[in-house]
C-alpha positions as CSV (number, residue, x, y, z in Angstrom):
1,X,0.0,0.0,0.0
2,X,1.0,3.8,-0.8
3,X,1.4,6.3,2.2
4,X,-1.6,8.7,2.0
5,X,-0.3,11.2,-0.1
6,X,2.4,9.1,-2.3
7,X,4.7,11.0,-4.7
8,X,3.9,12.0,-8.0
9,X,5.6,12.6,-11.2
10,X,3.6,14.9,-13.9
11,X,5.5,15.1,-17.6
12,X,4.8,18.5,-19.4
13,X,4.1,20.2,-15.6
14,X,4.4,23.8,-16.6
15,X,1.5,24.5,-18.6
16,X,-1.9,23.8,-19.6
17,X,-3.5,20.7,-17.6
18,X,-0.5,19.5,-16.4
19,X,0.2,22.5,-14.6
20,X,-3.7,22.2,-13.2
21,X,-2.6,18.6,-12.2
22,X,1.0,19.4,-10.4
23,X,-1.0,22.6,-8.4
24,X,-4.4,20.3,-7.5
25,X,-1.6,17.6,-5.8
26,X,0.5,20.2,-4.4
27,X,-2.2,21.5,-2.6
28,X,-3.7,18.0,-1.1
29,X,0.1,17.4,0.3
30,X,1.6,15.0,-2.4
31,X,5.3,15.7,-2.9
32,X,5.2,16.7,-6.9
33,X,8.3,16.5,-8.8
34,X,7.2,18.1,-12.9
35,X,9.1,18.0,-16.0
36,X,9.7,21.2,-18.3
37,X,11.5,21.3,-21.7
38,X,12.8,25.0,-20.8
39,X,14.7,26.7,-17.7
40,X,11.4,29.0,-17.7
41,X,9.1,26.3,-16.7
42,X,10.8,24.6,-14.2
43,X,11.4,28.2,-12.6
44,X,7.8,28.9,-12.6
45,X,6.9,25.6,-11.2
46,X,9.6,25.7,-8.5
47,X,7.7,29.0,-7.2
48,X,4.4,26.4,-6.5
49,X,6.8,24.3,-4.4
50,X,6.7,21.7,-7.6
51,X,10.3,20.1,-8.0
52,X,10.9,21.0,-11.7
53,X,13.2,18.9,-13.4
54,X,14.2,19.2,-17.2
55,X,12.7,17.2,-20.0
56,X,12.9,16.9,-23.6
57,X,11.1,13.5,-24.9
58,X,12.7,14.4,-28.0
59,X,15.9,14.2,-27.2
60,X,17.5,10.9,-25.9
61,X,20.2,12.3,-24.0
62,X,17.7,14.4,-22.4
63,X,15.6,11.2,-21.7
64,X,18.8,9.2,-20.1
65,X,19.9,12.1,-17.7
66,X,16.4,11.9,-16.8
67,X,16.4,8.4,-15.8
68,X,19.7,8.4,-14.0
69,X,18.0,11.5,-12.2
70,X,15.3,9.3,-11.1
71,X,17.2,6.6,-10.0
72,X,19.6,8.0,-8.2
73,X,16.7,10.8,-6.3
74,X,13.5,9.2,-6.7
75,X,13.1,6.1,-6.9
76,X,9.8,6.6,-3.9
77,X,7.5,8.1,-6.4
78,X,4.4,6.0,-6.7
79,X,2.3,8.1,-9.3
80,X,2.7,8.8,-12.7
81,X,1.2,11.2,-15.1
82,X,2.0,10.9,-18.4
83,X,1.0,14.4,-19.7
84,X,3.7,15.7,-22.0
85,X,2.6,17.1,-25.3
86,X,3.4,18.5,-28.4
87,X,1.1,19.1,-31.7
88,X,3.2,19.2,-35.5
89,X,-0.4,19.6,-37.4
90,X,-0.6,19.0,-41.4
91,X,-2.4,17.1,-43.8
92,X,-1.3,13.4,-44.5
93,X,-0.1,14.7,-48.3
94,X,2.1,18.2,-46.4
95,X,3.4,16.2,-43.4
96,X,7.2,15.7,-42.9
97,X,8.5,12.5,-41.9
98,X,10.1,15.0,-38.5
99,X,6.7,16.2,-37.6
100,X,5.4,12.5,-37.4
101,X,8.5,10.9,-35.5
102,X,8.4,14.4,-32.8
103,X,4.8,13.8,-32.1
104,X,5.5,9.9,-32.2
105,X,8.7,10.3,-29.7
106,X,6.7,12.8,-27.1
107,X,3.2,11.0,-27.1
108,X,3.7,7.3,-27.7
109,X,7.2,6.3,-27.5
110,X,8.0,9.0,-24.3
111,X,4.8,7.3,-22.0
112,X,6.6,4.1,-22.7
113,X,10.2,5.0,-21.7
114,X,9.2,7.0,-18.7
115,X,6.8,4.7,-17.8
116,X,9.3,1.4,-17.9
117,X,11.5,3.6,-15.5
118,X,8.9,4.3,-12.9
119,X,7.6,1.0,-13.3
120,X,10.5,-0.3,-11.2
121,X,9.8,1.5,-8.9
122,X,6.4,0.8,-8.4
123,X,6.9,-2.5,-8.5
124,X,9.0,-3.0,-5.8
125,X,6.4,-1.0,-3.7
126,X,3.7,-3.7,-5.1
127,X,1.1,-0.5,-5.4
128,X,1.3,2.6,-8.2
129,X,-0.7,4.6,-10.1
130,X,-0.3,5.2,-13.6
131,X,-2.4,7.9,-16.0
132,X,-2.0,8.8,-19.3
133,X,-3.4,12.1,-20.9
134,X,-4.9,11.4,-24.3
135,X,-7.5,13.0,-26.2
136,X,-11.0,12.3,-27.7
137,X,-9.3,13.3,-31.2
138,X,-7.8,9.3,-30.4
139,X,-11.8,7.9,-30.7
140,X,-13.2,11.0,-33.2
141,X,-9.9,11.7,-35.5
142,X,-9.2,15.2,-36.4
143,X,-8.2,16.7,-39.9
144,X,-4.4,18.0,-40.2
145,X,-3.7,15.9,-37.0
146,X,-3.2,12.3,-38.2
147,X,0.1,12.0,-36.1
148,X,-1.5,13.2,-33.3
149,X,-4.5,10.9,-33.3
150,X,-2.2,8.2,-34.0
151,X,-0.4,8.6,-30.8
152,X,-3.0,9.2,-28.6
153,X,-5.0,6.6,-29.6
154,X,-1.3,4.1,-29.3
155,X,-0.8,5.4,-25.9
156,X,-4.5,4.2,-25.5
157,X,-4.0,0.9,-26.8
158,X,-0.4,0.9,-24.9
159,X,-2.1,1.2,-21.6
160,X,-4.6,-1.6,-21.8
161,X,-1.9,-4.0,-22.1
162,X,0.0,-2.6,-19.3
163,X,-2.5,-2.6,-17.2
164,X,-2.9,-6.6,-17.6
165,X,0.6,-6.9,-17.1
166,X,1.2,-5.1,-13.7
167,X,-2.7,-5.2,-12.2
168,X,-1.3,-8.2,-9.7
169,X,1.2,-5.9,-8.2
170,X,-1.7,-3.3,-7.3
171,X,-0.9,-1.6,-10.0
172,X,-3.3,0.5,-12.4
173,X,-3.0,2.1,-15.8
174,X,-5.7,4.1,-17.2
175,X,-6.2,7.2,-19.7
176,X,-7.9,10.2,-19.4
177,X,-8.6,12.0,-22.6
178,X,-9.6,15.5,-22.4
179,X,-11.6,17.2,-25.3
180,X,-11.3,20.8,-25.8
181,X,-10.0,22.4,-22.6
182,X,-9.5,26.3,-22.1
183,X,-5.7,26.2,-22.2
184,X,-2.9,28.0,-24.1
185,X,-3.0,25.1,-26.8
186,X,-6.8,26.6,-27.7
187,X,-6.5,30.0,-27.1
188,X,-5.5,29.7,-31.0
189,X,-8.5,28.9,-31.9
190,X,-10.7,31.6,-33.8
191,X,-14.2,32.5,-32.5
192,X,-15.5,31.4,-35.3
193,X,-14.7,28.5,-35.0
194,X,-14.5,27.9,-31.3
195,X,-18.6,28.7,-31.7
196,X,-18.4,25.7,-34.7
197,X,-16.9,23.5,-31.8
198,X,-19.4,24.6,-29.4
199,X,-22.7,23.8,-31.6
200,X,-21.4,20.4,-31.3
201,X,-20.9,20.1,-27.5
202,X,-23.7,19.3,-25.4
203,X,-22.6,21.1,-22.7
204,X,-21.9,24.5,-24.5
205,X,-18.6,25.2,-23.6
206,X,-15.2,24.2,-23.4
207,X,-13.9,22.1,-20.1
208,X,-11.5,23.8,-17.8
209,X,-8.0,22.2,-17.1
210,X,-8.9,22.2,-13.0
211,X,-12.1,19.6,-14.1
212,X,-9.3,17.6,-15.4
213,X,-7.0,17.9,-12.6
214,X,-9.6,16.8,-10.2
215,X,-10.7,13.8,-12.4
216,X,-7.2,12.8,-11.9
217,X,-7.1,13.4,-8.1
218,X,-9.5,10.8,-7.9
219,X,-7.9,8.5,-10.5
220,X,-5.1,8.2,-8.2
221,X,-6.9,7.5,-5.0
222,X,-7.6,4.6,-3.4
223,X,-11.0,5.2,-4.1
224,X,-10.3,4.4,-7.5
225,X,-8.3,0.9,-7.1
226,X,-10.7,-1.3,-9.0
227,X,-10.3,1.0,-11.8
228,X,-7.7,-0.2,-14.2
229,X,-7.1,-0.3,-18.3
230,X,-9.6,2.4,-19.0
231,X,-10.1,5.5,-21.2
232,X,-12.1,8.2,-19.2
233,X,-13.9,10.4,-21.5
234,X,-13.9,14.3,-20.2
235,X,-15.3,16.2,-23.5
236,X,-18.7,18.0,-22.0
237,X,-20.7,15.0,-24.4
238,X,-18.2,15.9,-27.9
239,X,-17.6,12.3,-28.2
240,X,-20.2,9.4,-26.3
């Protein structure tokens, strides 16, 4: 069994939902430790009390300092969040074989190295708590994002099968895929065609990251131990 608050490591922790996620734990006493690909972000999560480490799932150097890091420091953390993201949108025909592999190497091939790692760690602890971010473009598809609905829906696939192979340990793996969520990633987004988006969500309105975060809280909790190899829907009714 986990202490009460066990520690948690959040990928992509700066920004966005991640960031909703490293501030909802910080504040109900879980040690956070949250990854940044910039000196920026790990300063502005050090000033939440969240142990910022650098993080670059694109680079594999970056990824084995990384590991040693954990090794050597934290080899107690007990939760994972595998939240890093990046989007390299184009149409099949446009798309460079870079901006497939980058979204490839963050999504779907970075949840399953950092995952492996932590993995240890839980296993030795015979209890851990694994969730992956995802996104209903994984079930609905989304034009000019083929690599990025690709991954998602890998990373979905990816944690079904892990969560056969370490649910004896006490261990569960599920996914929790957002759809559109007020963040920096949508503030893009034209009115015109955030209204578009709207007209199709039953609930009239775009999710905030903090409904995500606390969705997660509870993911984590032992409330939640006979919940394992699932994909959470948190879209406002987008996709059913």
């Amino acid at each position: 069994m986990a202490k009460d608050s066990p520690k948690v490591l959040i990928t992509g922790a700066s920004r966005g939902i991640g960031r909703a996620i490293a501030l909802r734990l910080k504040e109900k006493n879980h040690e956070v430790i949250g990854t940044a690909t910039s000196k920026l972000g790990i300063e502005s999560l050090a000033k939440e009390g969240v142990i910022g480490i650098e993080l670059d799932l694109n680079n594999k150097k970056s990824i084995e300092t990384f590991n040693k890091l954990l090794v050597n420091e934290h080899t107690d953390i007990s939760v994972l969040i595998n939240n890093a993201g990046i989007t390299r949108d184009n149409i099949v025909l446009r798309m460079t074989d870079d901006e497939w592999m980058e979204v490839m190497n963050v999504h779907l091939n970075g949840t399953f190295k950092i995952s492996k790692i932590v993995l240890k760690f839980m296993l030795k602890k015979r209890w851990g708590r694994i969730i992956n971010i995802t996104s209903v473009s994984a079930s609905i598809g989304n034009k000019g994002q083929s690599n990025y609905s690709a991954a998602k829906s890998g990373v979905e696939a990816f944690s079904r099968s892990l969560a056969k192979e370490v649910g004896s340990r006490a261990i569960t793996v599920n996914s929790v895929a957002p759809g559109y969520i007020e963040t920096d990633m949508t503030e893009g987004i034209t009115a015109e065609i955030k209204k578009e988006i709207i007209n199709q969500i039953p609930l009239s309105r775009f999710g905030r990251a903090e409904e995500v975060a606390e969705l997660v809280e509870f993911l984590i909790s032992e409330e939640a131990s006979y919940i394992t190899g699932q994909t959470i829907h948190i879209n406002g009714g987008l996709y059913m």
